[in-house]
C-alpha positions as semicolon CSV with decimal commas, in nm:
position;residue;x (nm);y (nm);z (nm)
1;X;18,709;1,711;-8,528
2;X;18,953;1,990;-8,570
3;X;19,226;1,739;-8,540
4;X;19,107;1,494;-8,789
5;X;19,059;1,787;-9,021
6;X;19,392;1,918;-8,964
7;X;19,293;2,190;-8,826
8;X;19,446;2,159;-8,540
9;X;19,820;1,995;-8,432
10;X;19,671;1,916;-8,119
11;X;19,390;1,925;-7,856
12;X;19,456;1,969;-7,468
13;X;19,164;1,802;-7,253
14;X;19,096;1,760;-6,871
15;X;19,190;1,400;-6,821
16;X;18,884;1,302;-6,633
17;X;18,710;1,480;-6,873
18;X;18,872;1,248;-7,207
19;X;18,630;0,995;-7,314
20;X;18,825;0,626;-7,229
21;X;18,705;0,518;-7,603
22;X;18,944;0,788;-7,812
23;X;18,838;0,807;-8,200
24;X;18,999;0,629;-8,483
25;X;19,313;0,801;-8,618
26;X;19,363;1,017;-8,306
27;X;19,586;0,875;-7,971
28;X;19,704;0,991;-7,624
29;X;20,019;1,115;-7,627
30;X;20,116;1,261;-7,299
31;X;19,991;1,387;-6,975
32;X;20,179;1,569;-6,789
33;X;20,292;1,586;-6,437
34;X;19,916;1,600;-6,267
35;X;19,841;1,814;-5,967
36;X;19,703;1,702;-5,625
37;X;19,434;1,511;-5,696
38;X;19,248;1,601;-5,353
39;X;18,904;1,786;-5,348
40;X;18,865;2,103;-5,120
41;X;18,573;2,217;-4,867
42;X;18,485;2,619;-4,914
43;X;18,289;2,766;-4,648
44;X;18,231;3,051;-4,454
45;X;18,465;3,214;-4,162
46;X;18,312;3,279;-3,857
47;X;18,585;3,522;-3,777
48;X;18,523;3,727;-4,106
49;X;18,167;3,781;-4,007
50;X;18,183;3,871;-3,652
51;X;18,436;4,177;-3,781
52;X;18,182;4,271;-4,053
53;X;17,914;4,266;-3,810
54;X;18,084;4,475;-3,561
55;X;18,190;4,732;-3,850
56;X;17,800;4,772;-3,895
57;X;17,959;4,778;-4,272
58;X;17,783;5,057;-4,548
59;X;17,729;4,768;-4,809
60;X;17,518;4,572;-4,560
61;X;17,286;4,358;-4,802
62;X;16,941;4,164;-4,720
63;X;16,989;3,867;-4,509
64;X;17,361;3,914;-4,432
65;X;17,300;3,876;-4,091
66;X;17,156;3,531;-4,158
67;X;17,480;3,370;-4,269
68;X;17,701;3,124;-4,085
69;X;18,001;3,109;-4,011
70;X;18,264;2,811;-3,923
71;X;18,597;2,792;-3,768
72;X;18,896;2,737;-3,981
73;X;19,015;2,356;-4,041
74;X;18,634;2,212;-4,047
75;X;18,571;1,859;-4,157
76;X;18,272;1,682;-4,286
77;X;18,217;1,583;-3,967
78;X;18,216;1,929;-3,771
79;X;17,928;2,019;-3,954
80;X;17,591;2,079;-3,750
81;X;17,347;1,813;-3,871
82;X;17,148;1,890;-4,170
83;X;17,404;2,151;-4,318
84;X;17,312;2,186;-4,701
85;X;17,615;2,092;-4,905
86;X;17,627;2,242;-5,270
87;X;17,757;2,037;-5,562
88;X;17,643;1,913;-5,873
89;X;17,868;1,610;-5,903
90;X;17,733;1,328;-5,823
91;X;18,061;1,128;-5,720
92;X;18,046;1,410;-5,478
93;X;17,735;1,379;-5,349
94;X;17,704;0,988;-5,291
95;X;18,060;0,998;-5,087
96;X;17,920;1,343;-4,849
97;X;17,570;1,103;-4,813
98;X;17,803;0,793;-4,704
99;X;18,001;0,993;-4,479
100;X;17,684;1,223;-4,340
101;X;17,320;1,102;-4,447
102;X;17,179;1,416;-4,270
103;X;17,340;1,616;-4,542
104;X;17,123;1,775;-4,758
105;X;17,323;1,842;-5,082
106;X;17,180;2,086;-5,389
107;X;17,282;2,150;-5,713
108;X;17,508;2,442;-5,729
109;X;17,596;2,595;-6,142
110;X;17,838;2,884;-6,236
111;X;18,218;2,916;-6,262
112;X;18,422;2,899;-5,939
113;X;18,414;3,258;-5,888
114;X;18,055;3,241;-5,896
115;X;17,985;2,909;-5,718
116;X;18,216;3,100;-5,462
117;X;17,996;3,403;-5,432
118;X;17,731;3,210;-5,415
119;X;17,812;3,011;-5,079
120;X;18,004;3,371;-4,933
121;X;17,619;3,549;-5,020
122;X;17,370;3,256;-4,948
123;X;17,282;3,168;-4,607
124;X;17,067;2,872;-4,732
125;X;17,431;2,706;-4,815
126;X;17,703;2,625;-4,612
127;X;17,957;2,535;-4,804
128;X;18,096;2,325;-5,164
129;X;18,351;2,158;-5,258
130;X;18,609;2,204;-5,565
131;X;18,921;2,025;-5,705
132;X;19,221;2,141;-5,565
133;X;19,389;2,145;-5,925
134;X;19,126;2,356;-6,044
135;X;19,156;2,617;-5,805
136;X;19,573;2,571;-5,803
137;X;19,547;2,660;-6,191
138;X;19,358;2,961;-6,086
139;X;19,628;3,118;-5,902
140;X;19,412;3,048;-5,600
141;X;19,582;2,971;-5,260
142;X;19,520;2,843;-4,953
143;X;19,696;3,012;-4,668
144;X;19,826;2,763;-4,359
145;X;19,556;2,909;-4,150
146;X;19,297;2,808;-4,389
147;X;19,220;3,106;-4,589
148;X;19,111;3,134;-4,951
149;X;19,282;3,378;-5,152
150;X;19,322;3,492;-5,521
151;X;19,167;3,724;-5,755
152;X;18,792;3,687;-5,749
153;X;18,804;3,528;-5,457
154;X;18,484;3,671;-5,234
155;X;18,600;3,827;-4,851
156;X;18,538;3,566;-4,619
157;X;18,615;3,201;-4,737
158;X;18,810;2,949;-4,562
159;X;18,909;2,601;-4,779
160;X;18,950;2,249;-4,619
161;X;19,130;1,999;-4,831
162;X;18,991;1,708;-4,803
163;X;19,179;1,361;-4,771
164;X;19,142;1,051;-4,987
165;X;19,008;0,819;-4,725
166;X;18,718;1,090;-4,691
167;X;18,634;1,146;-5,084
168;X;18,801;0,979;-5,374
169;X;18,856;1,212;-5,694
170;X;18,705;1,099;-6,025
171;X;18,963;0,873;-6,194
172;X;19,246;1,179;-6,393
173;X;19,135;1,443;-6,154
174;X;19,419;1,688;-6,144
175;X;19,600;1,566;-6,475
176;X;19,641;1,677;-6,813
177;X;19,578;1,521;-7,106
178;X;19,747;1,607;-7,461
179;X;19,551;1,444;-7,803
180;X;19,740;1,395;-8,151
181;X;19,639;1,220;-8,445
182;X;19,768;0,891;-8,454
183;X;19,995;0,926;-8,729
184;X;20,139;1,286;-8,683
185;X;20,527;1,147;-8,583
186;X;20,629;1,565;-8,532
187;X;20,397;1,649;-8,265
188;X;20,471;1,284;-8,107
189;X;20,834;1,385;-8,066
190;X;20,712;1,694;-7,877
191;X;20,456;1,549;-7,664
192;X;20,698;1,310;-7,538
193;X;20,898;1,591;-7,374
194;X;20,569;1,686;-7,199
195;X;20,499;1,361;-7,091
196;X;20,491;1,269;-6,709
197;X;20,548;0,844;-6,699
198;X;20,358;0,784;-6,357
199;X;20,080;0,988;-6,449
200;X;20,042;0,832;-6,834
201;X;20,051;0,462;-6,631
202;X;19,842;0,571;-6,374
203;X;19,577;0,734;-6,596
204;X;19,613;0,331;-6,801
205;X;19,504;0,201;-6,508
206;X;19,213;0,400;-6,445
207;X;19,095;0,432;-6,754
208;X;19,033;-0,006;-6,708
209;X;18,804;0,099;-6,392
210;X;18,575;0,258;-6,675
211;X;18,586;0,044;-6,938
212;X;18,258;-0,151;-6,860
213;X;18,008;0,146;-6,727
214;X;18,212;0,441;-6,909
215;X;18,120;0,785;-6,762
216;X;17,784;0,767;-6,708
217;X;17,786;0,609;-6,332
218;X;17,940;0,800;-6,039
219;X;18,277;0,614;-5,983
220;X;18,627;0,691;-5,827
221;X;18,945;0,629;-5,795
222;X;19,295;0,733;-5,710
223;X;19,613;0,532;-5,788
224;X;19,999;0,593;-5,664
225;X;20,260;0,460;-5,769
226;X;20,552;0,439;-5,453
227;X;20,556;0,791;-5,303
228;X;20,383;0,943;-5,609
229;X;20,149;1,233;-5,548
């Protein structure tokens, strides 16, 4: 609204997030170069919490002994049968079901730093799953050996990124897209300096996967273009 009103030059959206139907008067005018579009696995290290045990740590807390831990590098399939998965996407959870039925998957709410605090401090969970841009444009990293590090970032996490042929992002996962009205030639000019080609074609060609159901049914998709990442 604050662009129709002119209130606004122009309005910066999560591309997966950007309704395919945009309003009258207002147009996609760039995206820029989008991240990796892979998802990541966050779990516990087994490591971590052997050393805290044997520290007999002062901020021992209720049920801390009840956690569990995993090695680093785990995939779906390393998990013990009926791990509880958290997420509250439900592209997410219909691709963990397909690739382990004994999952049990929950919902899971919060920011990341909380949904992260929440799987380091609940032994009920054993792990979720975020996008990798996401956690990139956090200034989070992921160390070779697995670890999860960044400000806010609870002791103890190790991160698994997850290929494509195990779960497909939502169609403009890890892209950016920029929102102009229609007939605003100045900001135009600008956005096409922003503008990433393969990722504005790419995010065409998704957007045709949704035409017919929208948003409202769990769907995914990735496409490349050559060598593109």
């Amino acid at each position: 609204m604050a662009l129709l009103k002119n209130q606004a030059d122009l309005a910066v959206h999560s591309l997966k997030d950007l309704p395919t139907e945009i309003p009258a008067g207002l147009i996609l005018a760039a995206t820029p170069k989008r991240e990796n579009v892979r998802d990541v696995l966050i779990y516990r290290d087994a490591e971590f919490l052997k050393k805290r045990a044997a520290e007999k740590s002062q901020d021992w807390s209720p049920g801390q002994d009840e956690l569990r831990g995993y090695k680093a590098g785990m995939k779906l399939s390393d998990f013990p049968k009926g791990s509880t998965i958290a997420t509250s996407s439900t592209r997410r959870k219909e691709q963990l079901l397909a690739a382990r039925p004994d999952f049990k998957i929950v919902e899971i709410r919060g920011n990341v730093p909380t949904r992260m605090q929440k799987v380091a401090e609940r032994g009920e969970l054993d792990a979720t799953i975020f996008a990798l841009a996401g956690l990139r444009r956090l200034n989070f990293e992921i160390t070779s050996d697995g670890k999860l590090l960044g400000d806010a970032v609870p002791d103890g996490l190790l991160a698994t990124i997850l290929d494509l042929d195990v779960m497909l992002p939502c169609v403009g996962q890890g892209a950016i897209g920029i929102e102009i009205r229609a007939e605003d030639e100045r900001i135009a000019k600008i956005c096409e300096r922003l503008n990433h080609f393969n990722t504005f074609s790419l995010r065409d060609g998704g957007a045709r996967i949704f035409t017919r159901d929208g948003w409202r049914v769990p769907k995914s998709g990735c496409g490349l273009r050559g060598n593109y990442r």
